[in-house]
C-alpha positions in Angstrom: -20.7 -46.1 -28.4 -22.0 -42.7 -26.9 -21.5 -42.4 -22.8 -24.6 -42.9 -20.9 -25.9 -40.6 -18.4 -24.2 -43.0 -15.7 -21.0 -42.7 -17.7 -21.4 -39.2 -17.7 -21.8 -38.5 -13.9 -19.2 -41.0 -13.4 -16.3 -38.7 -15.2 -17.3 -35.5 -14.9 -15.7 -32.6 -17.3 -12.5 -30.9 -15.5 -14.1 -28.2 -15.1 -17.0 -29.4 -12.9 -16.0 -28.2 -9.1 -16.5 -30.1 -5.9 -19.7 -30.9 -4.1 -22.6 -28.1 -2.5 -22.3 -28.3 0.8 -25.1 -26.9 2.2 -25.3 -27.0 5.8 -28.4 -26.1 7.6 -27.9 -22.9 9.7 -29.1 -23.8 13.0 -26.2 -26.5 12.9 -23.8 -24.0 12.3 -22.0 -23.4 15.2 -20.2 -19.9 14.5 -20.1 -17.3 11.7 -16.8 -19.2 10.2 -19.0 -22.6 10.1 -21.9 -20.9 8.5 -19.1 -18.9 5.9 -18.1 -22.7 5.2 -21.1 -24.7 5.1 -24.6 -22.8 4.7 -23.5 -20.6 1.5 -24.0 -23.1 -1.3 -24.3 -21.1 -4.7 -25.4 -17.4 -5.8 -24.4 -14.6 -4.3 -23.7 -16.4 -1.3 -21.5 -18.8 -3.0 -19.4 -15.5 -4.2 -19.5 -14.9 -0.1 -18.1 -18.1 1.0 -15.2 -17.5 -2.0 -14.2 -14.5 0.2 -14.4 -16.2 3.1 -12.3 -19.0 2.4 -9.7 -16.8 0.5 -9.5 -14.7 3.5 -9.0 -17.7 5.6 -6.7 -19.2 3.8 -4.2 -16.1 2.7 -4.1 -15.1 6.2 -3.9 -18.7 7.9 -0.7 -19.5 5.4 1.0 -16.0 7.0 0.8 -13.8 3.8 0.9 -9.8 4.8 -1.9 -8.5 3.5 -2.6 -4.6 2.1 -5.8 -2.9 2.0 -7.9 -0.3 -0.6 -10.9 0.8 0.4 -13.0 3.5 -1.2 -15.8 5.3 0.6 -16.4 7.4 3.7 -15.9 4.9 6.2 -14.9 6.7 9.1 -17.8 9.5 8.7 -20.1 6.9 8.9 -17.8 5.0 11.9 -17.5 2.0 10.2 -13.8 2.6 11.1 -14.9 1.7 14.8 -17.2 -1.5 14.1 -15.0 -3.2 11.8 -12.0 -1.4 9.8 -9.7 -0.4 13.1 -10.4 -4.3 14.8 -9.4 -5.6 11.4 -6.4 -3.7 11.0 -5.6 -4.2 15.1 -4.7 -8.0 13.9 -1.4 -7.4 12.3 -2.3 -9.0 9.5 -1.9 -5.5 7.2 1.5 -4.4 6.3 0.0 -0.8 4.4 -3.3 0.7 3.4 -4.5 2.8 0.7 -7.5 4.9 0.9 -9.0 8.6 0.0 -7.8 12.0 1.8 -11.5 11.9 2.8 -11.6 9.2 4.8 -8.2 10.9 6.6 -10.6 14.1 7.2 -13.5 12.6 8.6 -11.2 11.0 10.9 -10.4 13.6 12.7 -14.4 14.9 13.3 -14.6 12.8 16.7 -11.5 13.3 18.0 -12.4 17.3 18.5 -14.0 18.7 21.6 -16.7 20.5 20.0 -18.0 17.0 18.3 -20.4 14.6 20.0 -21.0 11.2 18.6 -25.0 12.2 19.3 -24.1 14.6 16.3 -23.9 12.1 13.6 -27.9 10.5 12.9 -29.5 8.1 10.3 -31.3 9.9 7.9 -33.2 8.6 5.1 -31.5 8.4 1.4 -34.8 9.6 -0.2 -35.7 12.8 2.3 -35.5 16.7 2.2 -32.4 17.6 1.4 -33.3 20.8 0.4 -34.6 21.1 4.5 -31.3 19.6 5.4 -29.4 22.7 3.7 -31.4 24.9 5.6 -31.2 23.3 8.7 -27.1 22.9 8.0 -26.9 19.7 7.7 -24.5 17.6 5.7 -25.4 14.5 4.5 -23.6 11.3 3.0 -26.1 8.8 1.7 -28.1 7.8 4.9 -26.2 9.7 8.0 -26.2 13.3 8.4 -24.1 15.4 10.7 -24.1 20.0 11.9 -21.7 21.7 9.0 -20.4 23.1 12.0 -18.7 19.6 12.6 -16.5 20.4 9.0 -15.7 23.7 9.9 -14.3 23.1 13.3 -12.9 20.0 11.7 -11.3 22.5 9.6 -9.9 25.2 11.8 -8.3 22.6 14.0 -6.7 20.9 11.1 -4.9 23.9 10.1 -3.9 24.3 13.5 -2.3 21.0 13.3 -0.9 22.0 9.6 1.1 24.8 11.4 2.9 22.9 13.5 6.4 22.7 12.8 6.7 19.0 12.1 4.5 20.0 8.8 7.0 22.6 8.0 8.9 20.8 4.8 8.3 18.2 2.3 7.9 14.9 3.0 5.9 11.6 1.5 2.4 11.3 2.1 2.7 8.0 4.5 4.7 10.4 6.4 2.4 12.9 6.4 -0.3 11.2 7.6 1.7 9.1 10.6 2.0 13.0 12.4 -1.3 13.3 11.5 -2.0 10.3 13.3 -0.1 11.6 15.9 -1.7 15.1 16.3 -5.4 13.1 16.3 -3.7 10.5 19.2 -2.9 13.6 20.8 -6.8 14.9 20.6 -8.6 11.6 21.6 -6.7 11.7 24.1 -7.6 14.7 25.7 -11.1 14.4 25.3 -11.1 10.8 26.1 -12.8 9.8 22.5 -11.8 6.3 20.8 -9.0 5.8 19.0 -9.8 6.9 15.5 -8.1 5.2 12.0 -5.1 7.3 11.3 -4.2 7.3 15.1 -4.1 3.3 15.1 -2.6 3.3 11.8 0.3 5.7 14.0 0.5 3.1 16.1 0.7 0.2 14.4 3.0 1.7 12.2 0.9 1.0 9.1 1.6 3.5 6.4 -0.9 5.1 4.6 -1.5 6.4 0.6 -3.4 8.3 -0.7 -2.9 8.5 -4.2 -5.3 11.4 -5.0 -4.2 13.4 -2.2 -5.3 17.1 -4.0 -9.3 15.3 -4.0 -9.7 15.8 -0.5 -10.4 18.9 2.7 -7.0 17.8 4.0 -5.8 19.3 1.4 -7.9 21.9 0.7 -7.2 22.9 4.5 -3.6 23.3 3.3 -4.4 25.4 0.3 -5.8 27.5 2.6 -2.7 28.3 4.4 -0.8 28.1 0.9 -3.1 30.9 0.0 -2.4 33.4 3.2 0.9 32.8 2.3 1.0 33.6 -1.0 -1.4 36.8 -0.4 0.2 38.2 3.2 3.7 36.3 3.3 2.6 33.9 6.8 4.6 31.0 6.9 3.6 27.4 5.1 6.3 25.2 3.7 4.3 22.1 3.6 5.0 20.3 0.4 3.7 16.6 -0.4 6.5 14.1 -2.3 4.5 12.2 -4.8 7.7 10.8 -6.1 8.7 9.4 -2.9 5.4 8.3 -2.2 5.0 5.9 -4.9 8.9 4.6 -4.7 8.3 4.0 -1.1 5.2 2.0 -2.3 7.2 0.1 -4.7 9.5 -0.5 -1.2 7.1 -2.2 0.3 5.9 -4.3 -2.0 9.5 -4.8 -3.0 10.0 -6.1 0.8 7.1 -8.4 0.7 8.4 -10.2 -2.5 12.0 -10.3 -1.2 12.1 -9.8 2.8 8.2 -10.8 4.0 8.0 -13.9 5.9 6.2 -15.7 3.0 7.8 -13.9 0.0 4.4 -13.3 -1.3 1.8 -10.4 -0.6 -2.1 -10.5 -0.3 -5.0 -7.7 -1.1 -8.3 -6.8 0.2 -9.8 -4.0 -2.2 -12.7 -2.6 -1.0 -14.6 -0.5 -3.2 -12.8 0.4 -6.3 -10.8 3.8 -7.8 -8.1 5.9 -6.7 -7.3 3.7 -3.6 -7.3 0.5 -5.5 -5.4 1.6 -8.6 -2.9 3.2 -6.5 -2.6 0.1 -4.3 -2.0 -2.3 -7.4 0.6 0.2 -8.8 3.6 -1.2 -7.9 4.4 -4.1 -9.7 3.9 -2.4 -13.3 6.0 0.3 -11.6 8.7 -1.6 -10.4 8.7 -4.2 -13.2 7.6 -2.5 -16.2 8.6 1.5 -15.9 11.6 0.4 -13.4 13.0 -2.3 -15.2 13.2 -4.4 -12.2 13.1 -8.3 -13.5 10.9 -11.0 -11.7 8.5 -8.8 -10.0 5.3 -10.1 -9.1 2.1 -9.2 -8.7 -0.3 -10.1 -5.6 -0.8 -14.0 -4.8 -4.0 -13.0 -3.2 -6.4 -10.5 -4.5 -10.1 -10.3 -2.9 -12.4 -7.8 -4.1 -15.9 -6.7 -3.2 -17.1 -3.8 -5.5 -20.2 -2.7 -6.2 -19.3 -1.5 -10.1 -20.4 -3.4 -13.0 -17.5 -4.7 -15.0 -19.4 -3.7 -18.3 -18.2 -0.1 -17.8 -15.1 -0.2 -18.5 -13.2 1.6 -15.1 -10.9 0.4 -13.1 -13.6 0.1 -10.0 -14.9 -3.0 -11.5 -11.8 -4.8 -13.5 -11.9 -8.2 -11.8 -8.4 -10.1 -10.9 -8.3 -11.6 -14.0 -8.1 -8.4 -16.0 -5.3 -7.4 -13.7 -3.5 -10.5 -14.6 -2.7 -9.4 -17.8 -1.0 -5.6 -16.9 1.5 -8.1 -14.1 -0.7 -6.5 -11.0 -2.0 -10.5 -10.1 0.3 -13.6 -9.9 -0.6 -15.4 -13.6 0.1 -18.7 -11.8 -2.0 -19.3 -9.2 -5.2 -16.1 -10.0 -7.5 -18.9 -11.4 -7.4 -20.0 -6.8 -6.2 -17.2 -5.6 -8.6 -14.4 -6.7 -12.1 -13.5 -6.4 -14.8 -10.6 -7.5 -17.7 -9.8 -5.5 -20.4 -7.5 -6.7 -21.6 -6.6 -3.8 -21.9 -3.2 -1.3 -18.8 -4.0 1.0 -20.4 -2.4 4.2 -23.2 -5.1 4.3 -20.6 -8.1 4.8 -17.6 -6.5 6.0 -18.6 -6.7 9.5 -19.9 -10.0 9.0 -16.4 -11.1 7.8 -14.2 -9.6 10.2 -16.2 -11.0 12.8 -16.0 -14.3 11.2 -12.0 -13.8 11.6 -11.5 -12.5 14.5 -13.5 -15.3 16.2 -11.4 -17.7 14.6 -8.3 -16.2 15.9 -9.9 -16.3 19.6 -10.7 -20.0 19.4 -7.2 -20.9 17.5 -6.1 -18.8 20.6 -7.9 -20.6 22.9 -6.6 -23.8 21.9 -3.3 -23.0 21.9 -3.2 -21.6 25.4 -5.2 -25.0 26.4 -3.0 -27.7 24.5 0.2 -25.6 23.2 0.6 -23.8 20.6 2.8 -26.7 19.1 -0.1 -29.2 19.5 -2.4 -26.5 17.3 -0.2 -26.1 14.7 0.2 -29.8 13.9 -3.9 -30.1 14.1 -4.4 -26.7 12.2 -1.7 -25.3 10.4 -3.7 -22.0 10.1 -3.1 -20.8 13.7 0.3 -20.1 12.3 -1.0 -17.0 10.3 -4.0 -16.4 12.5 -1.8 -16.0 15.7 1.0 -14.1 14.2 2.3 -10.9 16.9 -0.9 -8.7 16.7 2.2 -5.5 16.6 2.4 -6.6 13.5 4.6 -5.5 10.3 5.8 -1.9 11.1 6.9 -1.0 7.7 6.4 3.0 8.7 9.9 2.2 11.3 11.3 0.4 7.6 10.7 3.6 5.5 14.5 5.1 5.3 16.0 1.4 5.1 13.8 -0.1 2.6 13.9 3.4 0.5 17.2 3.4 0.6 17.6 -0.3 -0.1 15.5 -0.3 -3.3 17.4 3.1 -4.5 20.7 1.1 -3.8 19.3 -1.7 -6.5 18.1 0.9 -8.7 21.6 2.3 -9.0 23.1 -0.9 -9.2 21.5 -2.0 -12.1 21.6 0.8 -14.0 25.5 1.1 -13.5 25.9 -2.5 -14.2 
């Protein structure tokens, strides 16, 4: 006898998910209850699967890394959501573009005003904005001046002594960090991205680090002294910068707290190849056994997966090169095509309002009392100084050489 219709919605397939909740929004009481409740399908179903991924890979404790593509700091996205995201210490590293390390430094110069950087419209006179110097980077514009005292006080910093030899890139950029910290400070300007990453001790890759004006700022001075003989010795390590990126992921499946490591990847190509690198490196060209790829990979790219690059490969494609835990992708991973910048605040807010309430509980009831009740706080209320992997560097380099040598001898 064939099922009825009854029959039918009485066993559904395995492959039917739970229930649509759908929540109407003026009974949502915060941004986390509207995440959960008021995003039933669509796009906005893709939203809430970032959401509750988020929530849940950084309630269980897991240290979490970051790509992101795109000139978030000239646009100071950096300030509304990037720098309180990374203040958490929920990120063990980053990966992002040398231009995002460039435009850092715009605002922490005397000569640059915030009033410098304006909206201006996608579709306008560009040709009127080169005559009227003006640079522009899809709908903000900013005085050309701003890059060329950006760059004459960059190589300033560049001939400082601490530049003065080769070294890894994370290194690199944590005295960069420190020579910005050292400008904001002076002129009283907020603290920019590589300056907090200095603090927190967050290193930071960059594994295009040639596609970039840092660099070009140093080609400059490798220029005068190849032409006149003035001194520049500064060199970039590309080989230690990806072995100390295997390091760290090395650490977070061995030494981390949860033996396990998460991803955010914002945006899509150099950063997030580069920041999905080192478990084919350390398992596949290193030889390394039982390497692992990310438990947690969330990914909000605007490229369409139809073309083939590495900007749009979901999780599941990475699955298959090792870069993505095969175990557990199918609930641990999510794609969504969407422009990061619209929901990224949106998210982080959502996050960091849960931590202040889990927060606020705790310091009302005990911290013991809000575990038991919601196990998240755990991960949510982790020390905000967070991982400090940049203070790790020489003992985790040395570490993973050690085992590198040991294998191959025995």
């Amino acid at each position: 006898m064939s099922p009825t219709r009854q029959d039918q919605r009485s066993a559904p397939a395995p492959a039917i998910g739970r229930p649509l909740v759908h929540r109407p929004v003026d009974q949502a009481g915060s941004l986390e209850e509207l995440f959960s409740g008021s995003l039933p399908s669509f796009g906005g179903g893709y939203l809430r699967r970032v959401w509750e991924l988020l929530d849940e890979a950084i309630g269980r404790g897991v240290p979490m890394t970051l790509a992101v593509a795109g000139p978030v700091t000239a646009s100071g996205q950096h300030y509304a959501w990037l720098n309180p995201l990374l203040d958490t210490g929920w990120f063990a590293w980053i990966s992002v573009t040398d231009a995002i390390c460039y435009h850092d430094l715009h605002r922490a110069l005397a000569s640059v005003r915030e009033s410098d950087f304006r909206e201006v419209p996608i579709h306008g006179d560009d040709a009127r904005l080169r005559d009227d110097a003006v640079i522009r980077i899809t709908d903000i514009g900013f005085p050309e001046e701003v890059l060329l005292d950006t760059d004459a006080a960059l190589q300033e910093i560049l001939r400082r002594p601490e530049f003065q030899q080769r070294m890894s890139g994370p290194v690199f950029r944590h005295r960069l960090g420190a020579a910005a910290a050292e400008l904001e400070a002076a002129r009283g300007a907020q603290e920019g991205l590589l300056a907090l990453c200095r603090r927190k001790a967050i290193p930071v890759f960059v594994g295009a680090p040639a596609d970039g004006s840092v660099f070009l700022n140093s080609v400059a001075l490798w220029a005068d002294a190849r032409s006149s003989g003035a001194p520049h010795a500064l060199e970039l390590d590309l080989h230690e910068e990806v072995f100390e990126s295997c390091a760290y992921h090395w650490w977070g499946l061995r030494e981390s707290p949860t033996r396990a490591l998460g991803t955010l990847i914002l945006g899509g190509g150099v950063p997030k190849n580069f920041n999905l690198q080192p478990e084919p490196a350390l398992g596949q060209v290193l030889g390394f056994p039982d390497i692992t790829g990310y438990l947690y990979d969330i990914q909000i790219t605007t490229a369409p997966v139809t073309d083939g690059s590495l900007s749009s490969c979901p999780p599941a494609e990475a699955v298959t090169w090792g870069k993505v835990d095969k175990e557990h992708y199918r609930s641990t991973t999510v794609s969504f095509h969407c422009d990061y910048s619209v929901v990224m605040p949106l998210l982080v807010k959502a996050l960091l309002e849960k931590r202040a309430r889990l927060a606020a509980r705790a310091e009302a009831e005990g911290r013991e009392a809000v575990l038991a009740a919601e196990p998240a706080a755990a991960g949510y209320l982790r020390p905000p100084d967070g991982y400090r992997l940049f203070e790790q560097r020489e003992r985790l380099i040395a570490a993973l050489l050690a085992e590198r040598r040991r294998r191959r001898e025995g």
